[in-house]
N, C-alpha and C positions, 0 to 999 in steps of 0.2 A: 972515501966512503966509510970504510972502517972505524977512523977518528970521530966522525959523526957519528956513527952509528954507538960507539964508547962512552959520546956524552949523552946520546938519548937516554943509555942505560941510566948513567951517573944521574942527570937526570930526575929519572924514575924513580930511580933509590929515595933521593933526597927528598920527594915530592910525598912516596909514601912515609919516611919517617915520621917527614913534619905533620902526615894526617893521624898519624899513630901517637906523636905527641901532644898535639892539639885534641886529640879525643882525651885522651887519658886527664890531661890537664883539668877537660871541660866537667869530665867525672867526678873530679878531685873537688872542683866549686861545686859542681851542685851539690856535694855532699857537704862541704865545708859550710854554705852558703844556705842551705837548707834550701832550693832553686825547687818548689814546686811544679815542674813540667806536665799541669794536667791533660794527659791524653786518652784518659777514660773516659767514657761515653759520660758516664752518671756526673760527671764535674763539668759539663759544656760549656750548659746554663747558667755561669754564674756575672757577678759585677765583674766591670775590670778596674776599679779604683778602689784603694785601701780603704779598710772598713773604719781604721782609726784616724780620726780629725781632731784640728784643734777646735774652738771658741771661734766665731769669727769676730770682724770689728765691733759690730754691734752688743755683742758680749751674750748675743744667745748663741748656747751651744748648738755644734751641727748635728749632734746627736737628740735633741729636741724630741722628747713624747707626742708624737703626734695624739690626734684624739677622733675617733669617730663620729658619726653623727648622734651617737647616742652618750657620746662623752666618755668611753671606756678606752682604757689608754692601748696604744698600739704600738708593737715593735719598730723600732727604727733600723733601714739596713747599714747605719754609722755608729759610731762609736767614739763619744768623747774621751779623748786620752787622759784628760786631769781626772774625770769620770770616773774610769778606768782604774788608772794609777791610786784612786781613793781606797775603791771596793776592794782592790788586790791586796794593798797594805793593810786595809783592818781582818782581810783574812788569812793574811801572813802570819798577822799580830795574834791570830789565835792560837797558832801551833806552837805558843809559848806557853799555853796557860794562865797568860794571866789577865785572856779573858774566859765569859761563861757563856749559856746558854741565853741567859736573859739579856745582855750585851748584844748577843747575834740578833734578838729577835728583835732589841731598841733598835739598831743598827737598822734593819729595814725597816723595821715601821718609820723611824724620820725618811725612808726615801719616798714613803708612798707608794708599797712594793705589792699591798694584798696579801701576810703573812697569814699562812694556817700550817696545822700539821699532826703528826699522829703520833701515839706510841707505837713499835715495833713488839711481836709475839715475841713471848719467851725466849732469849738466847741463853745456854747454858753457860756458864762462868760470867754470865751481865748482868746486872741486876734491872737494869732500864737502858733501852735505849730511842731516843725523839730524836724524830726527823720535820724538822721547820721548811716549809717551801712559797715559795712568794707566788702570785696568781698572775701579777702585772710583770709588765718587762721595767727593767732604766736603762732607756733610751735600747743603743742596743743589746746589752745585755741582758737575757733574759732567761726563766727558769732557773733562778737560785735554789740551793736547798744545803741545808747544813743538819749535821748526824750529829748528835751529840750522846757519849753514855756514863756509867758510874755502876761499879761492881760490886759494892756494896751500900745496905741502905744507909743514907747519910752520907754518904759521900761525895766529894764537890766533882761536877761533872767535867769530863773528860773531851775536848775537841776531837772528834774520829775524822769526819770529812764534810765537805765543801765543792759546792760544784757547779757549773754554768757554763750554758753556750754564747756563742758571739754565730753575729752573720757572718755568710758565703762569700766570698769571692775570687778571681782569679791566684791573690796571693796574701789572703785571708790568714793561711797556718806560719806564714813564713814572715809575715807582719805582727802576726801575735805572738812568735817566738822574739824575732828581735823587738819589740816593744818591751816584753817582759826580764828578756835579757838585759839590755840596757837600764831598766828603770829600780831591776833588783840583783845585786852585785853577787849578795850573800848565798846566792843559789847554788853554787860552785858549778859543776864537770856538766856538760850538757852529754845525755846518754841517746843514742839514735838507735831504736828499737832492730833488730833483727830480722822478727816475724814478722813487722804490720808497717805498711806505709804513712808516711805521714802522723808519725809517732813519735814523739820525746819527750825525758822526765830528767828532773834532778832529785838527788836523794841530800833532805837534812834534815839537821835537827829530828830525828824519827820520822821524818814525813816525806813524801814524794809529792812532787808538784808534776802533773803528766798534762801533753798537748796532742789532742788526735783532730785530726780531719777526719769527720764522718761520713762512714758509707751506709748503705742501707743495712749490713748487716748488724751495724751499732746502734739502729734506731728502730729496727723491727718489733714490735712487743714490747715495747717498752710500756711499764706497768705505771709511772706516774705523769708522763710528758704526751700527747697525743701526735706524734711526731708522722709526716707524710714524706713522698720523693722530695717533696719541695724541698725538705728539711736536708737533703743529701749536699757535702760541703761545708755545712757547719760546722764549727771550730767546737767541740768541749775543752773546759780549763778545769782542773780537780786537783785539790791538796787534799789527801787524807793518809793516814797513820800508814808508816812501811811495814807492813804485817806479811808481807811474803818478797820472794825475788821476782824483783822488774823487768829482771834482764830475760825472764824466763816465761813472765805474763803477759797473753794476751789482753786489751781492754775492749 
């Protein structure tokens, strides 16, 4: 009885380490893996298929503009990855400078995007700063807007930022990281925010490239996008100037 009762211990022992190791492990990927485990109320509702597709046989994309009955173009909840891969490189290509303001605005006018936009009030040390934003989606991507300034008059304008949602889905942030990880090398160190879930940025070249899963509190009041619950889960993607620490901002 005793002998028995020595291995039940032994046993136990063994049974709990391997459950102590098996968590820790399971910890270690979902951080490594960026493992979106939604179990918040507000992310239920979402798809459960990647939002990024290729082209199918036929060679129209699955991300396809659908159109209303009045013809005005409508969000797609896909996302074509060549698509994709296009818009991300030409707004890469700006945080070198050597593209401009009128570039960004050709750049969606050939997509057939509904480009309008405003001057911003007075900033102290700017001289001008224009914010370009698109009216239509492509395909799924939608709400474009890009900042542009110049700090003195005559001066050739300055790329600040860049910025756009993709649809919701079960693994929408975790899809849109490694898409983008994969497709752009040059990003270096991926940084995983501290304070916010569903959060990550890389720092280059001056610029930070950030990836948030949206909750209501990042779509409340938002002053040029008319964003509802629906909208709760949507991916933001933004490259704009490193002008403060990341490590230490909330977005």
């Amino acid at each position: 009885m005793k002998d028995q009762y020595n291995k039940l211990i032994i046993f136990l022992s063994l049974a709990s380490i391997i459950f102590v190791l098996n968590n820790c492990q399971e910890a270690s990927f979902s951080k490594n893996k960026l493992s979106n485990n939604n179990d918040q109320a507000v992310l239920n509702n979402v798809n459960s298929d990647s939002i990024f597709q290729s082209k199918d046989s036929s060679g129209q994309g699955t991300s396809k503009i659908a159109q209303n009955s009045s013809g005005i173009k409508k969000a797609s909840n896909v996302v074509d990855i060549n698509e994709f891969k296009e818009v991300m490189t030409f707004f890469l290509n700006l945080t070198n400078q050597s593209l401009n303001k009128e570039d960004f605005i050709n750049f969606l006018v050939s997509k057939d995007l509904g480009v309008g936009g405003f001057k911003s009030p007075p900033i102290e040390g700017i001289e001008d700063e224009y914010t370009i934003m698109t009216s239509k989606p492509l395909g799924g991507i939608r709400h474009i807007s890009g900042t542009f300034i110049n700090y003195n008059p005559g001066d050739a304008d300055v790329f600040r930022r860049v910025t756009f949602d993709l649809p919701k889905s079960e693994t929408a942030f975790v899809d849109t990281v490694n898409v983008i990880e994969n497709s752009f090398s040059d990003l270096g160190e991926r940084h995983v925010s501290e304070r916010e879930n569903y959060y990550v940025f890389y720092k280059f070249n001056g610029y930070v490239l950030w990836i948030r899963q949206n909750f209501w509190e990042h779509l409340n009041d938002n002053p040029y996008n008319p964003y509802t619950q629906d909208h709760i889960g949507t991916i933001t993607v933004t490259i704009e100037q490193d002008l403060h620490s990341y490590e230490e901002h909330d977005h």
